[in-house]
Each structure stands twice: as structure tokens, then as C-alpha cells.
C-alpha positions in Angstrom: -0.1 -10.7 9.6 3.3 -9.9 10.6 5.1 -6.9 10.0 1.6 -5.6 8.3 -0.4 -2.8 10.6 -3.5 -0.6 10.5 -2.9 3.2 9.7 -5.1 5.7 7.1 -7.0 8.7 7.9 -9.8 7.0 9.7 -7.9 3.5 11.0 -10.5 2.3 13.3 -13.4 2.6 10.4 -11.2 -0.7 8.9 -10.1 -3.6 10.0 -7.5 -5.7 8.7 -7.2 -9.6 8.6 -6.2 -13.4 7.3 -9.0 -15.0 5.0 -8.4 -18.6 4.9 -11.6 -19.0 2.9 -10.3 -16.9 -0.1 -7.2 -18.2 -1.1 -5.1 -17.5 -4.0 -2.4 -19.8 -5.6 -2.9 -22.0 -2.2 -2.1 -19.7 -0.2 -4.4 -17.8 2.3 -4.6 -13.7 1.7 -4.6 -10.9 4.1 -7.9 -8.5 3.8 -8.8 -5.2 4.4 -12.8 -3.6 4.2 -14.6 -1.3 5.9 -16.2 -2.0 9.3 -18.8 0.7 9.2 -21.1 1.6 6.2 -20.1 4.9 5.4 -16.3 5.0 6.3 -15.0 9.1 7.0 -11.9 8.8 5.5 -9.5 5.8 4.3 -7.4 3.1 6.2 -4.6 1.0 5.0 -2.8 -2.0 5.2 1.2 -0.8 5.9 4.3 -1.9 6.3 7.4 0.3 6.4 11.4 -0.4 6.6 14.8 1.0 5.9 15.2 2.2 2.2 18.9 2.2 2.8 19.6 -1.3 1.5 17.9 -0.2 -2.1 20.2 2.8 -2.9 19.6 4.0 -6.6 17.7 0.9 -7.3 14.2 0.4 -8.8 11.4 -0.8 -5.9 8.5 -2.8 -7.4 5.7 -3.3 -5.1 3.0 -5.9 -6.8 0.0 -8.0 -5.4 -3.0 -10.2 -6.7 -6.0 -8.2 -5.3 -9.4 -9.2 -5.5 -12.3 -6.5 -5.0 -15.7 -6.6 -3.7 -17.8 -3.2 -3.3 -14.9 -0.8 -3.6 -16.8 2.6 -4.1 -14.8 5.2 -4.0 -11.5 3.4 -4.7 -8.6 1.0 -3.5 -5.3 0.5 -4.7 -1.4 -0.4 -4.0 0.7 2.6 -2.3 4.7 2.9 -1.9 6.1 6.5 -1.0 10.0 6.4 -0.3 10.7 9.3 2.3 13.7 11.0 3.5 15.2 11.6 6.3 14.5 15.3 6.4 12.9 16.4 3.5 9.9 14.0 3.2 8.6 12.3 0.2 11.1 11.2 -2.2 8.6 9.2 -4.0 5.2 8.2 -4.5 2.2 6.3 -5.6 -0.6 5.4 -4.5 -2.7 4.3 -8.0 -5.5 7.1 -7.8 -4.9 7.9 -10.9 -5.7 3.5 -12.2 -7.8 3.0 -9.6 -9.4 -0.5 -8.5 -13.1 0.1 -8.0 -16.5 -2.1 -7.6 -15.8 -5.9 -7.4 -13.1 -7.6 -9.7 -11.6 -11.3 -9.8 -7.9 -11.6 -9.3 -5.5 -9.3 -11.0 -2.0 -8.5 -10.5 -1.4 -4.5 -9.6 2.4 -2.9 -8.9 3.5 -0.1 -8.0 7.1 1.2 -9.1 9.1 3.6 -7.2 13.3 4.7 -7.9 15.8 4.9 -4.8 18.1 7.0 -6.5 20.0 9.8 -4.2 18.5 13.4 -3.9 20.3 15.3 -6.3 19.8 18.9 -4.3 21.4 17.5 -0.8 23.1 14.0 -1.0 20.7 12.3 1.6 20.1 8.9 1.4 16.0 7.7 1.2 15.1 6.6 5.0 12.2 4.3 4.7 10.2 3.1 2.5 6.4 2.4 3.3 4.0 -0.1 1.6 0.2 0.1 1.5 -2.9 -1.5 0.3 -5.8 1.3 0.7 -9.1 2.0 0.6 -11.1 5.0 0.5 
């Protein structure tokens, strides 16, 4: 999956994928699930770029997800960091959580680019998850 990579508390309890079985609007979908019955922590799906190209503009991150077993809980995650003062912005749908198994729904996550106010700095990057914990 390009540009996509592992990360989370606990990567290597995860592994990440192409399912050409389960497709969605004819197209195949990328996976993440646990590799391990009792994962420690979480892992994550991410991808991360320059935010500087969405100055003071409104970031929606959305994706059809489909969920089977989720126990704890999985969800879509944007956070918009700075370049010195870390997160300018985040969400990471704890508090709408996807849990157990559902068919497909559409989930987003909205984030602002807007300026810091206290010290003119620009948002660095912007980083794009799909998690489960």
C-alpha cells in the first residue's frame, strides 16, 4: 500500500495488508487486525505529509470501514503537528468509537489548518491513521 506504513504502540502485534477478497465499490481495501490474540497496546495504519499546502483550510479525512471483532476499539485518526510546538490538532474518534463487527459505513475525521495564533508558525505535517486498540 503505498505511502501507508505500520506505527502504534505495539506495531509488530499488527499487521497491515491488501484484501482483494473484500472489496468495496470495486475496488480492493487495505486491512489492518491483530496478529496475536491479546494485542499489548494498539497499531495503526499511517500516512503523514506536509501540512503546508493546507494553510487555514479545513482537512477532512473519511473512509468506508468495515469491522470484524474490534474489542476494545478502532477508529479514523488525523493530528496536525507543528514544527515546534507539537499537536495543533487532533482526533482520533475515541470518543464515537467503532467496536465489534459492522458492514460498511462511512467515518471522517475533521481537523482546521488555521495558523497558531500565540507564535505565527505554520502546521508541519499532517498524519493520517486508521487504529486499533
Amino acid at each position: 500500500m503505498k505511502s501507508w506504513f505500520m506505527a502504534g504502540s505495539d506495531p509488530q502485534d499488527y499487521e497491515l495488508g491488501i484484501d482483494a477478497n473484500t472489496v468495496h465499490n470495486g475496488k480492493n481495501n487495505g486491512y489492518l487486525k491483530a496478529k496475536v490474540s491479546e494485542p499489548r497496546g494498539f497499531g495503526t495504519m499511517m500516512q503523514m505529509f506536509k501540512a503546508n499546502d493546507y494553510l487555514n483550510k479545513r482537512l477532512r479525512f473519511s473512509a468506508f470501514v468495515k469491522s470484524e471483532g474490534i474489542e476494545a476499539w478502532a477508529g479514523l485518526w488525523m493530528r496536525i503537528d507543528g514544527p515546534h510546538q507539537g499537536s495543533l490538532g487532533f482526533d482520533n474518534m475515541q470518543n464515537r468509537p467503532i467496536k465489534g463487527a459492522t458492514d460498511w459505513h462511512k467515518y471522517e475525521v475533521v481537523l482546521e489548518t488555521a495558523r497558531t495564533r500565540l507564535t505565527g508558525h505554520e502546521p508541519h505535517c499532517c498524519y493520517l491513521h486508521l487504529v486499533q486498540a
